[in-house]
LOTORGU-653200 format. One line per field, with one value per residue (C-alpha): residue number from 1; x, y, z. Coordinates in Angstrom, 2 decimals, padded with zeros to 5 digits. Last residue first. Layout:
# residues N
resi <- c(NUM,...) $
c1 <- c(X,...) $
c2 <- c(Y,...) $
c3 <- c(Z,...) $
This chain:
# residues 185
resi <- c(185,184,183,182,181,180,179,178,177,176,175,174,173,172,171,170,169,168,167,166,165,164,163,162,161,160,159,158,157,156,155,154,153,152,151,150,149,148,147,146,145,144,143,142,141,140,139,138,137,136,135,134,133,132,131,130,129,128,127,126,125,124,123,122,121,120,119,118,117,116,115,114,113,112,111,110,109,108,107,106,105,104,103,102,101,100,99,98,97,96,95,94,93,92,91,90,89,88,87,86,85,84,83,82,81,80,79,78,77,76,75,74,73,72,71,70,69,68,67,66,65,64,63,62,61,60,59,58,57,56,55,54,53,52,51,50,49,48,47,46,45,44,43,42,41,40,39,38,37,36,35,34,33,32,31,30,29,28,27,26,25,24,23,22,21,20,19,18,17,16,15,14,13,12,11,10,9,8,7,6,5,4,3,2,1) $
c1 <- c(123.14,122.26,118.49,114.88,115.01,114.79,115.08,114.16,116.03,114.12,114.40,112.43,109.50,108.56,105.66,105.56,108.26,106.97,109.09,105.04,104.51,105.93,107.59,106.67,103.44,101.87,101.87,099.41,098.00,097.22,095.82,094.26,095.90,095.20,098.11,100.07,099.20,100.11,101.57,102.03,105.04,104.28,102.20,105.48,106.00,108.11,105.52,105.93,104.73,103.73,103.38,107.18,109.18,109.06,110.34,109.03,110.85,109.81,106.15,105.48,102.09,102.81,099.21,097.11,093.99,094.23,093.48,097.26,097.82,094.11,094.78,096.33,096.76,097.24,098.95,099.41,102.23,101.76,105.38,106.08,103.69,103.39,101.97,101.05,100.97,100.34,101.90,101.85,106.02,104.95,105.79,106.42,105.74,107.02,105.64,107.74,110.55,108.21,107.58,110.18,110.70,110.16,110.79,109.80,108.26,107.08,105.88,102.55,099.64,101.84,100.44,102.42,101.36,101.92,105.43,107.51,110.57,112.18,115.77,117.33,121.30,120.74,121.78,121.90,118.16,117.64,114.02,113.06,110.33,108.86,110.12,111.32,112.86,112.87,115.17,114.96,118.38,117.44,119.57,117.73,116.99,118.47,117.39,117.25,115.49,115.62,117.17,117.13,118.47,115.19,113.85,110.32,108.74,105.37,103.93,100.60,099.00,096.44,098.34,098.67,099.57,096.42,093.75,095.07,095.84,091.75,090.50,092.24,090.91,087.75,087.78,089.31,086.66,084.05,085.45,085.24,081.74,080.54,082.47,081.47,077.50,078.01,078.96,075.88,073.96) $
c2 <- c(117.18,120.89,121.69,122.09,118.09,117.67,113.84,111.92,108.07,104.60,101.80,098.64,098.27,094.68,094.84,093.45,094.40,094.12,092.56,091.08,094.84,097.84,098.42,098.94,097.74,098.33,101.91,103.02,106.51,109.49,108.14,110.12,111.37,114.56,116.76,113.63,112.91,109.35,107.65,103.90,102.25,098.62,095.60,094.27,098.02,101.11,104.23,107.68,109.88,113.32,117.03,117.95,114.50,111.81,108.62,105.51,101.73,098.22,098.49,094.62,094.02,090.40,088.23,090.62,091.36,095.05,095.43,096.31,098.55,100.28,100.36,104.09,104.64,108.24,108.16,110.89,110.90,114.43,115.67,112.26,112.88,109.15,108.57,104.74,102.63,098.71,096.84,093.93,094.51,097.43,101.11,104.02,107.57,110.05,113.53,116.65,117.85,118.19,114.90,111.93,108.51,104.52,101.40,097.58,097.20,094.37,095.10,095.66,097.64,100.63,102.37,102.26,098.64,097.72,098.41,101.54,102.15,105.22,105.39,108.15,109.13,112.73,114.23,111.44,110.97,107.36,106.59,102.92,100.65,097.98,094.36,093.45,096.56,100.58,102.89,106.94,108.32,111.82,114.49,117.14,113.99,110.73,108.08,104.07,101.03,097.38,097.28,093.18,093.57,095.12,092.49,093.09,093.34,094.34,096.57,095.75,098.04,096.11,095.10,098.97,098.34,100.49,099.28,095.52,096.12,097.68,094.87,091.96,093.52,093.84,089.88,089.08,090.90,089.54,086.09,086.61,087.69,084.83,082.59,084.82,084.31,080.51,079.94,082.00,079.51) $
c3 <- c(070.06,069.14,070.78,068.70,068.00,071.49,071.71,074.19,074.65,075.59,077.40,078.29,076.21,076.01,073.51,070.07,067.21,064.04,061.28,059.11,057.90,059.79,062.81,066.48,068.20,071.23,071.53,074.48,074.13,075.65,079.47,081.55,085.48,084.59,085.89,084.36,081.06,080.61,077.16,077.60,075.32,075.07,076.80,078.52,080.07,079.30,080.68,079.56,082.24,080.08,082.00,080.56,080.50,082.63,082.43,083.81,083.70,082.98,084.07,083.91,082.38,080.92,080.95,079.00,080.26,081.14,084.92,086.19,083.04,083.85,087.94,088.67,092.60,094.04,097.39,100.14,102.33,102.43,101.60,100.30,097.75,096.03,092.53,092.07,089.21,089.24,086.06,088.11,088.12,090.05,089.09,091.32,090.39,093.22,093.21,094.01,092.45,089.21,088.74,089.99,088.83,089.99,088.07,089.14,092.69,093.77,096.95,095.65,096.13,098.03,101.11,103.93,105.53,101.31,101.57,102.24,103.89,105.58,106.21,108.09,107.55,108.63,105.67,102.66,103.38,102.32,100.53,100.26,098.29,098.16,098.68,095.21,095.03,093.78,095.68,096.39,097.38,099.25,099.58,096.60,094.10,093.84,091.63,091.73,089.99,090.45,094.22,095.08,098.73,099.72,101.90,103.28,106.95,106.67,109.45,111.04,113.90,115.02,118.33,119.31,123.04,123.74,121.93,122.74,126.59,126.40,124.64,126.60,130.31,128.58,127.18,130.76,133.16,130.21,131.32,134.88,135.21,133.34,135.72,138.70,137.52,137.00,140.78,141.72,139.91) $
């Protein structure tokens, strides 16, 4: 019996001994480990070179040479990562090939996630590229042209057809020009 009692008393010894090396050596800590050769996407705004990938995303500070990656351990839904713009000089809109939309403050690291492309029912959602202009995200995608007013975070409108009569042109919108009809070409 008494035999027993050390065993038991050994093995919770170990299982605490385990916990607190775990809590401590930060074991639960995940970080995913992503290639970003394949760079889909690129700006750079006020020293920093922002990248879009198949493995996230990347920001490069073209000061002090630090790189600073993001996947989903930092907050994205997908690695996948199609088209990305800036707001304002300060908010980060990242696409995913899912059609997943986030909104990243880098000041805050705070994330905003936007699910209706990613949870419409058609089968190609692919956020080709993101443009904005004023308070409106325009979003190039598979299902169309998506309208998005930003301080809101509410969809305009979704344009999913171009053309008239049986020559439309379906989906797949992957560039696109602004025209300020007010200003001299």
């Amino acid at each position: 019996m008494k035999s027993l009692k050390k065993i038991i008393i050994f093995f919770l010894f170990i299982q605490l001994h385990l916990l607190i090396n775990n809590s401590i050596s930060g074991v639960h800590e995940w970080k995913t480990y992503t290639s970003k050769k394949d760079i889909r996407d690129f700006f750079s705004y006020n020293g920093f070179l922002w990248a879009a990938s198949s493995g996230g995303i990347f920001s490069y500070n073209l000061n002090d040479s630090v790189y600073t990656e993001y996947t989903t351990s930092e907050g994205l839904r997908t690695i996948n990562i199609t088209a990305l713009t800036i707001y304002k000089n300060e908010v980060i809109w990242i696409g995913g090939a899912d059609g997943s939309l986030h909104a990243f403050h880098p000041k805050n690291k705070s994330w905003k996630y936007i699910n209706d492309i990613v949870l419409d029912t058609e089968p190609n959602k692919r956020i080709n590229k993101l443009i904005t202009n004023g308070d409106t995200l325009y979003i190039l995608s598979d299902l169309g042209l998506v309208l998005l007013f930003i301080p809101r975070s509410e969809f305009i409108t979704t344009y999913r057809r171009f053309g008239l009569g049986t020559t439309q042109l379906q989906g797949n919108v992957i560039d696109m020009e602004i025209y300020d009809l007010n200003k001299s070409l």
